[in-house]
BAROVEX-979565 format. One line per 3 residues: number of its first residue (from 1); their letters; for each residue x negated, y, z of N, C-alpha, C. Coordinates in steps of 0.2 Angstrom, whole numbers, plus 5000, padded with zeros to 4 digits. Each point is the difference from the previous one (the first is absolute). Example, Ala and Ser with C-alpha at 12.3 -4.5 7.8 and 13.67 -1.06 7.14 Angstrom:
<recs>
1	AS	4934,4972,5039,5004,5006,5000,4996,5006,5000  5002,5005,4996,4996,5006,5001,5004,5005,5003
</recs>
This chain:
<recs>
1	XXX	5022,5267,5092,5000,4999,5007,5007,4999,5003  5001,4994,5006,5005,5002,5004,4999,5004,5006  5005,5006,5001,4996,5004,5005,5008,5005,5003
4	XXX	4999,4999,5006,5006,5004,5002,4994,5006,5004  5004,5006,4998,4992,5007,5004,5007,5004,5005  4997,5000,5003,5003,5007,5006,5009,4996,5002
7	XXX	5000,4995,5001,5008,4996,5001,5001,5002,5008  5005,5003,5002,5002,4999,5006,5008,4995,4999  4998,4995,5007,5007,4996,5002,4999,5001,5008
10	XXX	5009,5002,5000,5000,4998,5010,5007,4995,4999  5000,4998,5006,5008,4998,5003,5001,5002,5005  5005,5003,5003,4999,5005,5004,4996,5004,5002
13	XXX	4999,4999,5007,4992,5003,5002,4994,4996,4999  5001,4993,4996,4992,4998,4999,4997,5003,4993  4996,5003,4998,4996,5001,4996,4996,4995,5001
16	XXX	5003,4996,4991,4995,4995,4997,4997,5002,4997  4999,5003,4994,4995,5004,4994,5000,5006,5002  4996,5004,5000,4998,5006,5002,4994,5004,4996
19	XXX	5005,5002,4992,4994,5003,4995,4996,4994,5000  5002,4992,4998,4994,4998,5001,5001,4997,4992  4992,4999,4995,4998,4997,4997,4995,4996,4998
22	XXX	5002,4997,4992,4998,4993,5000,4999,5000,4992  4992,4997,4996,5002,4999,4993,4996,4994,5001  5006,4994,4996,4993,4995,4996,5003,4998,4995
25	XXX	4992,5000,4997,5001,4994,4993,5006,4999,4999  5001,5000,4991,5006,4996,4999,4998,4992,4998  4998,4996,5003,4997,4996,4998,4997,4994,5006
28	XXX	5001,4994,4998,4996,4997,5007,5006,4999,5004  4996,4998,5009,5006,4999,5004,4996,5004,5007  5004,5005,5003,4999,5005,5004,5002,4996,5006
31	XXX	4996,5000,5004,5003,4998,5007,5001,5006,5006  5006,4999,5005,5000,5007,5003,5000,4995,5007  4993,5002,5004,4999,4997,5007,5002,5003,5005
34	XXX	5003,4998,5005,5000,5007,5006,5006,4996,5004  5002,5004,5006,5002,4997,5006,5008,4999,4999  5003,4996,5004,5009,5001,4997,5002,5004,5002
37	XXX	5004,5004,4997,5005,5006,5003,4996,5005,4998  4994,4999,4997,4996,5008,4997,5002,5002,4995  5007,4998,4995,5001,5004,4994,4998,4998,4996
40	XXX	4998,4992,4999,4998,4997,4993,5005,5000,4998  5007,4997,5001,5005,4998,4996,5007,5005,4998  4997,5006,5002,5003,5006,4999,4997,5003,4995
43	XXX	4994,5000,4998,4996,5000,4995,5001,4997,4996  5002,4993,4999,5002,4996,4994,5006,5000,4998  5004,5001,5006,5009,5002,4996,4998,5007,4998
46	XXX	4996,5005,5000,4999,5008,4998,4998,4996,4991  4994,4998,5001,5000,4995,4992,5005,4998,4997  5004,4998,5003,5005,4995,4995,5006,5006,4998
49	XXX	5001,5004,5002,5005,5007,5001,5006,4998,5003  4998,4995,5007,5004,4998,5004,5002,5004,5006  4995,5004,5002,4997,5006,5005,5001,5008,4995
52	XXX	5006,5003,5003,4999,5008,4999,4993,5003,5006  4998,5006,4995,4997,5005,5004,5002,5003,5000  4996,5005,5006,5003,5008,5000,4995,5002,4998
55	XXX	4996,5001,4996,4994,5003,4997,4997,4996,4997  4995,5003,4995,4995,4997,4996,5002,4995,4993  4995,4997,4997,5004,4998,4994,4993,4991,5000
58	XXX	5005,4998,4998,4999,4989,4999,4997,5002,4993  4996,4998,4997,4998,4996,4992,5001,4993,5001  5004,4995,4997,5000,4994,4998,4999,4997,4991
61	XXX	4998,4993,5001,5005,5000,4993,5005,4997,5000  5006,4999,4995,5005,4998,5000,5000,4995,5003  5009,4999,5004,5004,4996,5002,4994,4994,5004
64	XXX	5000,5003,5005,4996,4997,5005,5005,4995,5003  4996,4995,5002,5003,4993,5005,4997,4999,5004  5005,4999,5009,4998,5002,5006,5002,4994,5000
67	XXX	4995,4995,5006,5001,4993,5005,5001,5002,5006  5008,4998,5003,5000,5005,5006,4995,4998,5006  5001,4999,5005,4996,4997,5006,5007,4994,5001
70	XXX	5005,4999,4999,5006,4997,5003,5000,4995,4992  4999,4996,5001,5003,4995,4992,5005,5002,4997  5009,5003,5005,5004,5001,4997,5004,4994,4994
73	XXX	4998,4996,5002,5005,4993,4996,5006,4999,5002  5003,4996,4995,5007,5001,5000,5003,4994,5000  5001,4996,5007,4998,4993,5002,5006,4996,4994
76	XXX	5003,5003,4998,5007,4997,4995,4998,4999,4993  4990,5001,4997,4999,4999,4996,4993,4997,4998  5001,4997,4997,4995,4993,4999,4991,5004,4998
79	XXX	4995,4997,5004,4995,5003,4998,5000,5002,4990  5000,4996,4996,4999,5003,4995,5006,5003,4997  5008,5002,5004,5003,5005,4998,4998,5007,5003
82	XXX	4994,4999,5005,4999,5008,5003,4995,5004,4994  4999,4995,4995,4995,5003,4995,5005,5000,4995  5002,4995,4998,5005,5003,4994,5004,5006,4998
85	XXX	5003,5001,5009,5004,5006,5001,4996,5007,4998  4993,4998,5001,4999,5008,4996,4995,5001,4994  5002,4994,4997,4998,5000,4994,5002,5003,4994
88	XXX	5002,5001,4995,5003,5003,4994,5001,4994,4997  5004,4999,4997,5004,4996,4996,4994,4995,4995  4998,5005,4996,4996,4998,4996,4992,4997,5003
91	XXX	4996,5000,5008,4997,4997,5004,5001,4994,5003  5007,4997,4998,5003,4997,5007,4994,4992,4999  4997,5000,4995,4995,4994,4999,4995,4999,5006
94	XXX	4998,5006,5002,4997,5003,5004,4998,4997,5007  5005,4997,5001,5000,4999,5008,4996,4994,5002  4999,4996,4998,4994,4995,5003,4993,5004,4999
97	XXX	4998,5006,4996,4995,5004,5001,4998,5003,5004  5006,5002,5003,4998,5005,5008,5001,4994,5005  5003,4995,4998,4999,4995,5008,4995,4998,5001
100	XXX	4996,4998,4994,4992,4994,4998,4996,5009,5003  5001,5002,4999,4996,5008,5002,5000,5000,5007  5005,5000,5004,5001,4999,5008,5001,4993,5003
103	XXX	4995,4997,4993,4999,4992,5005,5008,4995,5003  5004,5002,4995,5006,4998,5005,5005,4996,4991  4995,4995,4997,5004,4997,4998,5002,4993,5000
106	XXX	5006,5000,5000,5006,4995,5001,5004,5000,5006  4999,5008,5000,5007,5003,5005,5005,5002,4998  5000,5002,4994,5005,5002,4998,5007,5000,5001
109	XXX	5001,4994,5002,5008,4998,5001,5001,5002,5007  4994,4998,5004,5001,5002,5008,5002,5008,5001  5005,5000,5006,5000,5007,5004,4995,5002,5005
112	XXX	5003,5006,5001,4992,5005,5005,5002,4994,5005  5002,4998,5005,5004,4997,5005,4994,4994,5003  4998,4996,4994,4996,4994,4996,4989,5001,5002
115	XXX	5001,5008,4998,4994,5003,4998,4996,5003,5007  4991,4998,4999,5000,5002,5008,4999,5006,4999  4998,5003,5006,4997,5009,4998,4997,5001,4995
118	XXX	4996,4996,5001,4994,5001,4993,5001,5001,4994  5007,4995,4998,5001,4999,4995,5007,5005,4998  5003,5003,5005,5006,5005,4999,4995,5005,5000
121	XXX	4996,5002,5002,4994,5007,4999,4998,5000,4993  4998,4995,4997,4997,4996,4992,5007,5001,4998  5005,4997,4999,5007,5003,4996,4999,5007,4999
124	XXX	5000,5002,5005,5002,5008,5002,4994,5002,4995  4994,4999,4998,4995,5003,4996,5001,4999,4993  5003,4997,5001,5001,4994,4992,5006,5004,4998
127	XXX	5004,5003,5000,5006,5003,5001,4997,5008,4997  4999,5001,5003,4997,5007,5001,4997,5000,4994  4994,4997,4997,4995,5000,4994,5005,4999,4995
130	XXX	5006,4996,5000,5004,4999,4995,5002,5005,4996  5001,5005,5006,5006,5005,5000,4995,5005,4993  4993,4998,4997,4999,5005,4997,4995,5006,5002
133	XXX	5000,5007,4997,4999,5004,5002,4992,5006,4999  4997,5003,5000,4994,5004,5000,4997,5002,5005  5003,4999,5007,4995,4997,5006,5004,4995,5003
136	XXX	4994,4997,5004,5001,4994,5006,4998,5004,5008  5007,5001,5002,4998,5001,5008,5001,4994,5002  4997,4999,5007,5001,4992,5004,4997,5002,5007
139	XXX	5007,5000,5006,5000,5002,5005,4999,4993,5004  4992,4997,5001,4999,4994,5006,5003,4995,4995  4997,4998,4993,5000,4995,4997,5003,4994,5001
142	XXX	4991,5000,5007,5000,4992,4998,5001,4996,5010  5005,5004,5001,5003,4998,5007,5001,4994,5002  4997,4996,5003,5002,4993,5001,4996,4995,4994
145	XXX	4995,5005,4997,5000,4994,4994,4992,5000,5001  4997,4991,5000,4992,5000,5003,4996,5003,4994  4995,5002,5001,4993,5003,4998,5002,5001,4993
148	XXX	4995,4990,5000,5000,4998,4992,5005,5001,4996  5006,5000,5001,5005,5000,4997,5000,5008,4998  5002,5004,5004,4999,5006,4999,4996,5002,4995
151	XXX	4992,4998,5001,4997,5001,4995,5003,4999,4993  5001,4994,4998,5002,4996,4996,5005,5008,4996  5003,5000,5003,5008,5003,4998,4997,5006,4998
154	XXX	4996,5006,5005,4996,5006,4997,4996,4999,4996  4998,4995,4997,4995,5000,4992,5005,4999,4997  5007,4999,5000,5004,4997,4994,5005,5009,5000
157	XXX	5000,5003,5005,5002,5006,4999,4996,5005,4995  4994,4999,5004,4994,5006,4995,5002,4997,4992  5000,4994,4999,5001,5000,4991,5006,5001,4996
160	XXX	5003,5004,5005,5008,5000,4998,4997,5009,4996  4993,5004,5003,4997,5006,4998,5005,5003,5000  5003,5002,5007,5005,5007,5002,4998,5003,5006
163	XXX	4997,5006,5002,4998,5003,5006,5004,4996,5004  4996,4998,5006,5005,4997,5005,4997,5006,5006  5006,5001,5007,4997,5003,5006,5003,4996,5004
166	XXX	4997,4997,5006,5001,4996,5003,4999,5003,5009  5004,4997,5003,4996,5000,5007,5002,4993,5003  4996,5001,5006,4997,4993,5003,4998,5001,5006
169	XXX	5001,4996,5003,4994,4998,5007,4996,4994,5000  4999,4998,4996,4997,4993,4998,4995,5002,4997  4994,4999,5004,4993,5002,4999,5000,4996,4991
172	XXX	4999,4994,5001,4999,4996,4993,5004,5003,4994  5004,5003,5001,5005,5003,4994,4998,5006,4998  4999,5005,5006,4995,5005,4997,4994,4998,4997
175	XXX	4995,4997,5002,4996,4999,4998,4997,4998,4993  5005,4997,4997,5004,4999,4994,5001,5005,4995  5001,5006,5003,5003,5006,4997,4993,5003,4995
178	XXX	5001,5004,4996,4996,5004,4997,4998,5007,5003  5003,4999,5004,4998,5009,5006,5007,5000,5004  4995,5003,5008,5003,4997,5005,5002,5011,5001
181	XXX	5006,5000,5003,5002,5008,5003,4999,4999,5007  4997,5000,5002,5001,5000,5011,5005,5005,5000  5005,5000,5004,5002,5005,5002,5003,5000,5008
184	XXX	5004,5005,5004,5001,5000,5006,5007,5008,4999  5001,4998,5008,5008,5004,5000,5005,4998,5005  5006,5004,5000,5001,5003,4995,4999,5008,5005
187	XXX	4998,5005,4997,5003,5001,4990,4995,4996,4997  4999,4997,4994,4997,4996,4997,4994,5004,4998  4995,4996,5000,4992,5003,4999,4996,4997,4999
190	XXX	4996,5002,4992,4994,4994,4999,4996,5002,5005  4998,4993,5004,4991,5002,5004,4994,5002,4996  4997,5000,5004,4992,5002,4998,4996,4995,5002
193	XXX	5003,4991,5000,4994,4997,5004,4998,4995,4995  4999,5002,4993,4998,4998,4994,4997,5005,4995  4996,5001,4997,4999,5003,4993,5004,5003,4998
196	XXX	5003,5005,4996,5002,5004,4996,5007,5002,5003  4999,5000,5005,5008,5005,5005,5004,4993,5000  4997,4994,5001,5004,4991,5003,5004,4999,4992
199	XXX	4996,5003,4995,5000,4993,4991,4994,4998,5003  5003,4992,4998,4993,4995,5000,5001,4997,4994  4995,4999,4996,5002,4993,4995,4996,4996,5002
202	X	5006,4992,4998,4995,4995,5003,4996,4996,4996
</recs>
């Protein structure tokens, strides 16, 4: 199971997590629902062991990979040098895999600059899954990016078969998911307006 038990986080005087926990599945794609500013994304850097606590203990599996909310492109580098660069030597063949994956090929030579949202959100995803790893965090995926597509992109994630956790405001993207968390905050707290203390599977 991934499962962070009894985690507290503050910044200063806000208390985000408060004793608060969480187990799911290592398996499948977790979606985490809830309002902005509630502590979803402080839970998923707590994931990645990007977030200290002051309490409690995180279970992951190794070397987790976090999509942040911000692209973070490196406008001096060509879409398919933002995947090469975090490739291993011996992968570099790699890179028309993760572009054909986020729908963005024959961009390669182009910069972010070139790229609309959509498609600098799609790098951004394509980049992150490259990097590897034994989970898939993904903080608002698929921002800027329509429906169908989206879709398209999270069927090609789930066959990748690496526990993904996800949050979203995009009804159609959760939907998607194989179990929805509601949650609300902050301090961060699963509701009760679903089945099984707000696990849905869908």
């Amino acid at each position: 199971m991934i499962s962070v038990r009894n985690i507290t986080v503050r910044f200063e005087e806000k208390q985000v997590l408060d004793r608060f926990s969480l187990e799911v599945p290592e398996e499948g794609i977790t979606a985490l629902s809830g309002p902005s500013g509630c502590g979803k994304t402080t839970l998923l850097r707590v994931l990645a062991g990007l977030q200290p606590v002051e309490a409690g203990t995180v279970t992951t599996p190794p070397e987790p990979v976090i999509l942040f909310q911000e692209n973070r492109l490196l406008p001096w580098r060509t879409v398919g040098q933002h995947i090469t660069d975090v490739l291993p030597r011996d992968r570099r063949g790699e890179v028309s895999r993760w572009l054909a994956l986020a729908e963005l090929e024959g961009e390669e030579r182009n910069y972010p600059a070139a790229l609309s949202g959509g498609m600098g959100r799609r790098l951004a995803l394509a980049r992150t899954l490259a990097c590897g790893g034994g989970l898939i965090l993904l903080d608002e995926p698929f921002a800027g990016v329509d429906a169908p597509r989206a879709a398209r992109i999270l069927a090609r994630v789930r066959s990748l078969g690496l526990p993904v956790v996800l949050s979203s405001h995009e009804r159609e993207t959760v939907e998607l998911c194989d179990r929805v968390i509601h949650l609300d905050g902050p301090p961060l707290r699963i509701t009760d307006d679903t089945e099984n203390g707000g696990l849905r599977s869908c």
